[in-house]
DSSP file (Angstrom, degrees, kcal/mol; ACC not computed):
  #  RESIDUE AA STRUCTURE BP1 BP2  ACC     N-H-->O    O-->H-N    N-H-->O    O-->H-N    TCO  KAPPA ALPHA  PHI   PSI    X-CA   Y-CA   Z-CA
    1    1 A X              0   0    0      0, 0.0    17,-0.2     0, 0.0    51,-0.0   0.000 360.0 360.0 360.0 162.0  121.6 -126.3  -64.5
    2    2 A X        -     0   0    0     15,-1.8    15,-0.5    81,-0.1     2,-0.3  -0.205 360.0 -44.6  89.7 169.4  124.3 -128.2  -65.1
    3    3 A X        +     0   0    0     92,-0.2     2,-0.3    13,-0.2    13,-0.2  -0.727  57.6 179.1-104.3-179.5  126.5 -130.0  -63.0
    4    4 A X  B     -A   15   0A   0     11,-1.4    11,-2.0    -2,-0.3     2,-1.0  -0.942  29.7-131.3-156.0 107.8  127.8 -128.1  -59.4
    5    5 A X        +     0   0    0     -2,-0.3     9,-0.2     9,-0.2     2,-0.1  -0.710  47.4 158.0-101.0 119.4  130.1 -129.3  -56.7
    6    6 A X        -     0   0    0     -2,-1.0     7,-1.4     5,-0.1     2,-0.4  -0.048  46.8-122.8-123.8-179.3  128.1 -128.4  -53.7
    7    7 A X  E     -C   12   0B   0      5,-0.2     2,-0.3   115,-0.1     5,-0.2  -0.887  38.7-172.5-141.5 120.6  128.1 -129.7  -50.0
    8    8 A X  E >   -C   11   0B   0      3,-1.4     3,-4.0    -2,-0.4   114,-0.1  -0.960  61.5 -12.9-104.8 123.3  124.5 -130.8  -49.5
    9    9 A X  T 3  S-     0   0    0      1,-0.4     3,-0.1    -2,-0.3    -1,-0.0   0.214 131.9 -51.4  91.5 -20.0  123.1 -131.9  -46.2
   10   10 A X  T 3  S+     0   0    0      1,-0.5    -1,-0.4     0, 0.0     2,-0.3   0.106 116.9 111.2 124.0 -24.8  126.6 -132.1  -44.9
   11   11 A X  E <   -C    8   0B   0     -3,-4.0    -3,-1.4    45,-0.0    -1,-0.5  -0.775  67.5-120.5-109.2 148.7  127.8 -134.1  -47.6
   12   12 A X  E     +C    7   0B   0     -2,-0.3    45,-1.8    -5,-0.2    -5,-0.2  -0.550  57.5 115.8 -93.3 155.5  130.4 -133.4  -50.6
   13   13 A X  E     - B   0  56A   0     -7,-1.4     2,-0.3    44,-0.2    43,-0.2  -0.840  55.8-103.5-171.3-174.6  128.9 -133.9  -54.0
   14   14 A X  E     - B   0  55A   0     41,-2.6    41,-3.9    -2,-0.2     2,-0.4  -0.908  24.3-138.2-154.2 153.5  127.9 -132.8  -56.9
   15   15 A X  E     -AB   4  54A   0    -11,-2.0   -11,-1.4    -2,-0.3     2,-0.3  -0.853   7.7-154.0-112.6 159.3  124.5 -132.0  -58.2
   16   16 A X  E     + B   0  53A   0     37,-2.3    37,-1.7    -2,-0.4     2,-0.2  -0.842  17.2 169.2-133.2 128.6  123.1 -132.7  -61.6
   17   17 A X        +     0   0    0    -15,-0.5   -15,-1.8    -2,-0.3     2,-0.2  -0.681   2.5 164.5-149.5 113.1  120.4 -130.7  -63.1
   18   18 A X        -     0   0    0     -2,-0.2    33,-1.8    33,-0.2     2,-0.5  -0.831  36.0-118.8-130.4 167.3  119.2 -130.8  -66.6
   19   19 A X  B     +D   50   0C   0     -2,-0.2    31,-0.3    31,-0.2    30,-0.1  -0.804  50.0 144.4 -88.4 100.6  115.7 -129.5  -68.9
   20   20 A X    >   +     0   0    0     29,-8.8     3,-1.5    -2,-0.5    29,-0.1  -0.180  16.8 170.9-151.1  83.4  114.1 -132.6  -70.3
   21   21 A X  T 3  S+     0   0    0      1,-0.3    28,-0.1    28,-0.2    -1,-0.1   0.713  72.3  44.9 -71.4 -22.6  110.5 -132.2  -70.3
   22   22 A X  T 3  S+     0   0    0     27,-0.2    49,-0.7     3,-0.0    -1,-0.3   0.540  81.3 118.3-100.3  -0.7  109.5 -135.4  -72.3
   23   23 A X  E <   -E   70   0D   0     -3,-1.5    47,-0.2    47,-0.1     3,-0.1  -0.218  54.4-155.5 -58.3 155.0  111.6 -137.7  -70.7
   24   24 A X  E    S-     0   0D   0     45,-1.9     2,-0.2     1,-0.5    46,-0.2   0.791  85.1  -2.8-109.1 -47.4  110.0 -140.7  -68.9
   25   25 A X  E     -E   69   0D   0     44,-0.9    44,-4.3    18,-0.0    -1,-0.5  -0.968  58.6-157.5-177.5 141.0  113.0 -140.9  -66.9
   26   26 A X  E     +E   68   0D   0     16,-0.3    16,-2.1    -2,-0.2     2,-0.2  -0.959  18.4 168.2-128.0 144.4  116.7 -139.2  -66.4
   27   27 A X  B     -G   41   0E   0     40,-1.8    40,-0.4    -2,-0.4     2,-0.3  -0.838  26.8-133.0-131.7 170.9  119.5 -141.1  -64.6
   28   28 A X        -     0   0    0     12,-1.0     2,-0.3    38,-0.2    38,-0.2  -0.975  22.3-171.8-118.8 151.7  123.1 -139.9  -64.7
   29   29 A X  E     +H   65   0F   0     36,-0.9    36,-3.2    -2,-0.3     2,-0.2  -0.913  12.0 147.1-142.0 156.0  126.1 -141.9  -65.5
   30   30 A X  E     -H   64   0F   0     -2,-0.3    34,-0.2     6,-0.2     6,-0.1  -0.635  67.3 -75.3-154.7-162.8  129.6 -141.6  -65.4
   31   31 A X  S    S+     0   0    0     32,-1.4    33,-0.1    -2,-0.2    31,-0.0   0.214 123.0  66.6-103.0  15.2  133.0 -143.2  -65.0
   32   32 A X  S    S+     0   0    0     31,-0.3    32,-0.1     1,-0.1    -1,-0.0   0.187 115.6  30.9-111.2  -7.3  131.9 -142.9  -60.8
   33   33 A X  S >  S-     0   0    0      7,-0.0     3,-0.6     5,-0.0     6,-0.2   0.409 119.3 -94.5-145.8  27.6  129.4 -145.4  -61.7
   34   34 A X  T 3  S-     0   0    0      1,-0.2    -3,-0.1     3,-0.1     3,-0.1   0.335  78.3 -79.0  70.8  11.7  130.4 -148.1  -64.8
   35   35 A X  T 3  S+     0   0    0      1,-0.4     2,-0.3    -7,-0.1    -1,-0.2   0.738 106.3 136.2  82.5  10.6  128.6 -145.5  -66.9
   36   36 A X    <   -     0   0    0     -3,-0.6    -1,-0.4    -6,-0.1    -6,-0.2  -0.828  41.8-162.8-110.1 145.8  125.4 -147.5  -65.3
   37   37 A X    >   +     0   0    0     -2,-0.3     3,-2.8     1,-0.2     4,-0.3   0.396  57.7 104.8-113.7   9.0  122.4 -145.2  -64.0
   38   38 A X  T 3  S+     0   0    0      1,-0.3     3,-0.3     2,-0.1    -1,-0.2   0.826  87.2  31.9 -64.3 -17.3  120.8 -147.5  -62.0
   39   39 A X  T 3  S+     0   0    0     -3,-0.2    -1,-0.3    -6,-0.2    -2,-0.1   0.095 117.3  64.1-114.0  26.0  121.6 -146.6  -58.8
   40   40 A X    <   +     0   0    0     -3,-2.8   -12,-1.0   -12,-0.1    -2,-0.1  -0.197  62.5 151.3-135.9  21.5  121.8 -142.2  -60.2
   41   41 A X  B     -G   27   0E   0     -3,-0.3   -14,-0.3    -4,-0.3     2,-0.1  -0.381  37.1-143.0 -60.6 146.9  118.0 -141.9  -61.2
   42   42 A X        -     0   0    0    -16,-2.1     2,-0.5    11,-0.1   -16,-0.3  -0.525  16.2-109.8 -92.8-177.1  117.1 -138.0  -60.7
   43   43 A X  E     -K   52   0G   0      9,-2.9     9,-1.6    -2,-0.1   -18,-0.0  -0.806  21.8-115.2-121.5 166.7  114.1 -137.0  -59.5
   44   44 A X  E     -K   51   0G   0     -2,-0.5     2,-0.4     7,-0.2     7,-0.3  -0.572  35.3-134.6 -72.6 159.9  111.4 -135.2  -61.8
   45   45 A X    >   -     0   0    0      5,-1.4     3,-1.3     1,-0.5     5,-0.5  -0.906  52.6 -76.5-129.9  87.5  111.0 -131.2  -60.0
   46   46 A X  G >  S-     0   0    0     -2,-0.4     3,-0.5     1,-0.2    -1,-0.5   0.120  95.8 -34.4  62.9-174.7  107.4 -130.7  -59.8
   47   47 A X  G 3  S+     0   0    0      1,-0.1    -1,-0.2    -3,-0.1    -3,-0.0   0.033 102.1 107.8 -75.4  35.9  106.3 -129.9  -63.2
   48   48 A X  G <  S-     0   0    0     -3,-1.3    -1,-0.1    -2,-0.3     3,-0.1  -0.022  91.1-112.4-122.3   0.9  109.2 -127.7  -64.9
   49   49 A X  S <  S+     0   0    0     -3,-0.5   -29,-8.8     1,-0.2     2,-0.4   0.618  76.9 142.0  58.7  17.6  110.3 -130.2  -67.1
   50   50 A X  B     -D   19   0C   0     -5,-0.5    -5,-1.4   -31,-0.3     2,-0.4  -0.848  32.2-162.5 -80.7 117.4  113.8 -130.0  -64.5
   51   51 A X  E     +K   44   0G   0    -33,-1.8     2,-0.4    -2,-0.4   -33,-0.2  -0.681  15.5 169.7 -28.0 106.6  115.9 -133.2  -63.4
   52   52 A X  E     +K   43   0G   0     -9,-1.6    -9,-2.9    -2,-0.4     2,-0.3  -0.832  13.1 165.2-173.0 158.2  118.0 -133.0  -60.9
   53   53 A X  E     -B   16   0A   0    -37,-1.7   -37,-2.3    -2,-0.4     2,-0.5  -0.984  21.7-148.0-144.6 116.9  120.3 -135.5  -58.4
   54   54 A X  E     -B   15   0A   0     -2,-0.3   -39,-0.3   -39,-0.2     2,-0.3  -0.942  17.8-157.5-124.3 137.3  123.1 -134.9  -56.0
   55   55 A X  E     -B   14   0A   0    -41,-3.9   -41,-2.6    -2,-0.5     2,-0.2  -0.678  19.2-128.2 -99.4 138.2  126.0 -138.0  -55.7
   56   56 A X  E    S+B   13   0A   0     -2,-0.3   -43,-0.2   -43,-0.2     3,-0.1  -0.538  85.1  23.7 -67.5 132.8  127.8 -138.2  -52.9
   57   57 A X  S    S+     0   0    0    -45,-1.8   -44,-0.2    -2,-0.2    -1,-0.2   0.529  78.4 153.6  72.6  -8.0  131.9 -138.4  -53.4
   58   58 A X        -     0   0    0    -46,-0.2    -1,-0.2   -44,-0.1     2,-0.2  -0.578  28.2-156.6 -71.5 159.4  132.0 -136.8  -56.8
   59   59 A X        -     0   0    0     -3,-0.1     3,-0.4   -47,-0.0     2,-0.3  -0.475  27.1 -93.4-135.6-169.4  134.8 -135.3  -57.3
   60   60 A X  S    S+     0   0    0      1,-0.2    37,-0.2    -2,-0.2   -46,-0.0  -0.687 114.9  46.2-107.2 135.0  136.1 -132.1  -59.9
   61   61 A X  S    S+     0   0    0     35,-3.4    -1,-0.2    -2,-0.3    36,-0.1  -0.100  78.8 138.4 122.2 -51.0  137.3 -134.4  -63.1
   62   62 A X        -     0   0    0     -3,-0.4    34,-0.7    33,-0.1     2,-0.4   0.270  43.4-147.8 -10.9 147.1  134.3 -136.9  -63.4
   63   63 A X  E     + I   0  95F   0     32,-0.2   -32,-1.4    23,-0.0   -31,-0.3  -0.963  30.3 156.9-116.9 141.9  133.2 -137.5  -66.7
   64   64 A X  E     -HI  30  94F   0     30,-1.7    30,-2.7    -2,-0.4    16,-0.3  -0.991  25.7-156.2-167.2-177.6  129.3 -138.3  -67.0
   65   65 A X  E     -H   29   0F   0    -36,-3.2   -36,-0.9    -2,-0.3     2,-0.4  -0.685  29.1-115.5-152.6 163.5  126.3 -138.2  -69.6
   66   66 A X        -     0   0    0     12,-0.6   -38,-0.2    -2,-0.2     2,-0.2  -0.964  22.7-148.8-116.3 104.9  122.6 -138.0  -68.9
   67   67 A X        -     0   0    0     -2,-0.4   -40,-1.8   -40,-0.4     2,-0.7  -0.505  16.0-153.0 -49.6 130.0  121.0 -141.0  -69.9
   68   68 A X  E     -E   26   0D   0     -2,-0.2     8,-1.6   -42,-0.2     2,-0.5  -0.942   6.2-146.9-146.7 110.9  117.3 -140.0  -71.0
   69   69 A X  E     -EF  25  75D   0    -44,-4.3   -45,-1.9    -2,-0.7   -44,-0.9  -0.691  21.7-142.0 -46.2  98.0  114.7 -142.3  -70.8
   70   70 A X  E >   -E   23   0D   0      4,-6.3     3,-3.5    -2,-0.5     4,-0.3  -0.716  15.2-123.6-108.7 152.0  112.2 -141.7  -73.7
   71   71 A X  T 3  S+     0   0    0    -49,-0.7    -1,-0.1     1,-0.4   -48,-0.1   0.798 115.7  58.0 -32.9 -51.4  108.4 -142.0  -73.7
   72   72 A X  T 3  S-     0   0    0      1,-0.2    -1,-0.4    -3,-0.0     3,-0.1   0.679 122.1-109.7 -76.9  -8.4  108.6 -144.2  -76.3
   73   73 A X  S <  S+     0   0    0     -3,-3.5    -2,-0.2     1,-0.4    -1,-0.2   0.389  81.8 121.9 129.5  28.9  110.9 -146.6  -74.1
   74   74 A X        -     0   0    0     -4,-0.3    -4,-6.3    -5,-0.1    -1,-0.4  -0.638  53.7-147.7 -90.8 173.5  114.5 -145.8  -76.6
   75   75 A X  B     -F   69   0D   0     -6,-0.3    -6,-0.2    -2,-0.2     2,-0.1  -0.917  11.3-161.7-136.5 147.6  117.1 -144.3  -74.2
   76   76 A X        -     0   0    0     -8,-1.6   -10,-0.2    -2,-0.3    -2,-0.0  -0.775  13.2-133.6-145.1  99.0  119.4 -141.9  -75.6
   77   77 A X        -     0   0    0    -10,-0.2     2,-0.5    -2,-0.1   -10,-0.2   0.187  33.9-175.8 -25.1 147.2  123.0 -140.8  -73.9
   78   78 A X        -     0   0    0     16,-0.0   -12,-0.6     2,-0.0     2,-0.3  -0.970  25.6-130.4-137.9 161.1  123.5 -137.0  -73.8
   79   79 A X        -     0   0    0     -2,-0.5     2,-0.4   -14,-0.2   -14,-0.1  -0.846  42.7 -92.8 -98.4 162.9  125.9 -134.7  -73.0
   80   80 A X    >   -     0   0    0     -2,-0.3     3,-1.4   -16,-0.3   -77,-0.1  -0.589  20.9-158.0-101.9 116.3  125.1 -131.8  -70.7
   81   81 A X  T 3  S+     0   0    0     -2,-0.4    -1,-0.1     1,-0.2   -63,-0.0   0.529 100.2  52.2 -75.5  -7.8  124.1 -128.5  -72.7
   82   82 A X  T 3  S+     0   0    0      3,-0.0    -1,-0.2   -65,-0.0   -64,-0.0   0.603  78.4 131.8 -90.1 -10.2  125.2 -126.8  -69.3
   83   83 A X    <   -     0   0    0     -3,-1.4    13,-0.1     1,-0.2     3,-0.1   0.021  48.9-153.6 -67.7 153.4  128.5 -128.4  -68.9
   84   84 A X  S    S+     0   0    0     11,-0.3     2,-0.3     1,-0.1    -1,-0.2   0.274  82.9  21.5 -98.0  17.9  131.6 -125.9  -68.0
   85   85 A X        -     0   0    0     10,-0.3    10,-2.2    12,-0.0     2,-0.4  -0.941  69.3-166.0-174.4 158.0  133.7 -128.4  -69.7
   86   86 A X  B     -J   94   0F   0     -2,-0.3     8,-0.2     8,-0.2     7,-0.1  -0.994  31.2 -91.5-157.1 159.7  134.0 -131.0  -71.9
   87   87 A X        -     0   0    0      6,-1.9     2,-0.3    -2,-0.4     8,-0.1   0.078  50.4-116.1 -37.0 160.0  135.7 -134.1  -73.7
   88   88 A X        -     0   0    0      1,-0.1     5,-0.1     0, 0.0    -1,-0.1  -0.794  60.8 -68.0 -95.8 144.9  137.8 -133.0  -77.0
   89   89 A X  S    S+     0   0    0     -2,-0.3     2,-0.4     3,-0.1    -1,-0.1  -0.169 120.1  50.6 -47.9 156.4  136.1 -134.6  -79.9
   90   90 A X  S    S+     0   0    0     -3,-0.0    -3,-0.0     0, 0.0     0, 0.0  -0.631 114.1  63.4   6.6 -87.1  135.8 -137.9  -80.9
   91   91 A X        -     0   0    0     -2,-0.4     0, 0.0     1,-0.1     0, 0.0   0.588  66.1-169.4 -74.0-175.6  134.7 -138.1  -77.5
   92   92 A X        +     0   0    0     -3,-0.1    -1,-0.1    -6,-0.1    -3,-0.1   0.276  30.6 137.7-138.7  16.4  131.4 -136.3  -75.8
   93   93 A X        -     0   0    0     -5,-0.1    -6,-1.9   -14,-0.1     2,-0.3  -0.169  52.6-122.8 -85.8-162.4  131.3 -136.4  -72.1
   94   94 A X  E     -IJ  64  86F   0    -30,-2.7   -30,-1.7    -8,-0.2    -8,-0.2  -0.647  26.1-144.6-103.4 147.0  130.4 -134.0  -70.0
   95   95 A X  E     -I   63   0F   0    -10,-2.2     2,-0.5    -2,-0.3   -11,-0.3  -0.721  16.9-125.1 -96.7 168.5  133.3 -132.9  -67.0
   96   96 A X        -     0   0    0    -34,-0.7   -35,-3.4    -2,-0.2     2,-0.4  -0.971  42.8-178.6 -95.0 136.8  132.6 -131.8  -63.4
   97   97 A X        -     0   0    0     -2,-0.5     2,-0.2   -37,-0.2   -92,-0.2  -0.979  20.9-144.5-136.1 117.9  134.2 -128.9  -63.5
   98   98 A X        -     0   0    0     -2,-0.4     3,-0.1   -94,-0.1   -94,-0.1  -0.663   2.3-161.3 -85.4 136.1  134.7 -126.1  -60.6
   99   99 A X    >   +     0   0    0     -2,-0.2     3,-1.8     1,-0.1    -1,-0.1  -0.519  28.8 154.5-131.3  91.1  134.8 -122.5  -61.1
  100  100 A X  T 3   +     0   0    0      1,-0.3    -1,-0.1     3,-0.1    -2,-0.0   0.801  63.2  46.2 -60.2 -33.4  136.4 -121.4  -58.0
  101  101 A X  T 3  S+     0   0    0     -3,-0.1    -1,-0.3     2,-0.1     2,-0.2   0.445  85.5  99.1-106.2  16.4  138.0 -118.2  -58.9
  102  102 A X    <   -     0   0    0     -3,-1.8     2,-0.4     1,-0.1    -3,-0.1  -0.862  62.5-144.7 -98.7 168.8  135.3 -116.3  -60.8
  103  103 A X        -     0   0    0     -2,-0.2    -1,-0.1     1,-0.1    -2,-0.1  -0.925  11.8-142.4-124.2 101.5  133.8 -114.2  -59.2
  104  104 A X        -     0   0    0     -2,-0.4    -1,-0.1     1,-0.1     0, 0.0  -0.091  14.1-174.2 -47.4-177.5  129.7 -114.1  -60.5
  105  105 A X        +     0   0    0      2,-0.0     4,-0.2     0, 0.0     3,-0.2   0.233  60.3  85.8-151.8  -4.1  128.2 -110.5  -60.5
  106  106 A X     >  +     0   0    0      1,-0.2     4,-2.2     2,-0.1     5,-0.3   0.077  40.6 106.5 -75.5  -1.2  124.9 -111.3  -61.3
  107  107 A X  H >> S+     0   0    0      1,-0.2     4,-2.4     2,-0.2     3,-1.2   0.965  82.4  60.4 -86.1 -81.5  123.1 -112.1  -58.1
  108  108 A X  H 3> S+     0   0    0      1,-0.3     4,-2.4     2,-0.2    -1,-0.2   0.675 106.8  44.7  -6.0 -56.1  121.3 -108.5  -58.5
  109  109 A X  H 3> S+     0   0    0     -4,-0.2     4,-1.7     2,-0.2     6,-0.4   0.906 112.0  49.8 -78.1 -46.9  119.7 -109.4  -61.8
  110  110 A X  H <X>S+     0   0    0     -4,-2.2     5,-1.0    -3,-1.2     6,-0.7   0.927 109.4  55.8 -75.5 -16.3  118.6 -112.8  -60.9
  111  111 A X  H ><5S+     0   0    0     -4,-2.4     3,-1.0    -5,-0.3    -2,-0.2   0.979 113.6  38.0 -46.5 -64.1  117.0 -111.4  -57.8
  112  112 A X  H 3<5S+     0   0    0     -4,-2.4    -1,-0.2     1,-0.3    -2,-0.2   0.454 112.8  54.7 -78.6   3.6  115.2 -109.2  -59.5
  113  113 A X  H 3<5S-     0   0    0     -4,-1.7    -1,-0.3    -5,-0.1    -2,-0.2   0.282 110.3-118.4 -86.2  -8.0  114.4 -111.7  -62.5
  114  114 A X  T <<5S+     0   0    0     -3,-1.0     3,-0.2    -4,-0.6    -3,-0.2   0.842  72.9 139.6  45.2  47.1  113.1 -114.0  -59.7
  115  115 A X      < +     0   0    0     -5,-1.0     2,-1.8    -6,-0.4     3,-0.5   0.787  34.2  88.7 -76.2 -26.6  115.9 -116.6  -60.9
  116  116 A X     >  +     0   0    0     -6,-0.7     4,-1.5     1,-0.2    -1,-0.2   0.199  51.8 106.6 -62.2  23.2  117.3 -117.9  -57.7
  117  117 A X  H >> S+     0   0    0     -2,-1.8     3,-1.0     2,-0.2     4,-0.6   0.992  86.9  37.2 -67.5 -67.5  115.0 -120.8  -57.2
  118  118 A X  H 3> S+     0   0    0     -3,-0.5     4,-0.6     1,-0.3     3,-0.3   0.754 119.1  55.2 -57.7 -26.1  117.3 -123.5  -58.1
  119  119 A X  H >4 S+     0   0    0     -4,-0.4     3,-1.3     1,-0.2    -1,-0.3   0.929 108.0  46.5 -46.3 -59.2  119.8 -121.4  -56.3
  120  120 A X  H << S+     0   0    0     -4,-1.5    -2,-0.2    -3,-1.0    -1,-0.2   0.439  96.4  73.2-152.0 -45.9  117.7 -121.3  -53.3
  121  121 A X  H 3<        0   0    0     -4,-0.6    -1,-0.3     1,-0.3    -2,-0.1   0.818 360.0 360.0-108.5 -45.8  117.1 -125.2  -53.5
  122  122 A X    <<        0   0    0     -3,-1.3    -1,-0.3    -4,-0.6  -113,-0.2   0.659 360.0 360.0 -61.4 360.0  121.0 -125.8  -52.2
């Protein structure tokens, strides 16, 4: 969840993953794209009410929002309930944010929780 800067496929990135199960449609937007999501839709994952995207060239610093399409056709900006950083009020986006030097400890417990799927994805 959240965003993650990964090398996918070969390519440096980051991926975007958010919970929006009633959404019609999720794009992301940023300052890496005029804040426009047309060319950043994610794609629905199966039924699981999961989002998720990875851009090419993002970089740790980005600022971005999840735009969320609603059923009823309003669109509503978000910030990312995952994010490892964020804007100071007033503002509300979301950072990409690396966290290179912790060190997780957890991989035991999500084994055995059967959490690694989205792990598993990269």
């Amino acid at each position: 969840m959240g965003s993650k800067l990964i090398n996918y496929r070969g390519k440096e990135g980051a991926s975007f993953c958010v919970f929006a199960p009633n959404a019609k449609e999720v794009r992301v937007v940023g300052n890496f794209n005029g804040w426009n999501g047309e060319k950043h839709r994610m794609y629905k994952v199966l039924n699981t009410g999961l989002w998720w995207l990875f851009v090419e060239g993002i970089q740790e610093g980005e600022l971005y929002k999840y735009e969320i399409h609603k059923q009823d056709g309003g669109v509503v900006l978000k910030a990312d309930p995952y994010a490892l950083y964020s804007e100071l009020r007033p503002k509300t986006a979301s950072i990409v944010t690396e966290l290179k030097e912790y060190e997780w400890k957890d991989r035991e417990w999500l084994i055995k929780e059967n959490r690694l799927i989205y792990t598993n994805l990269l």
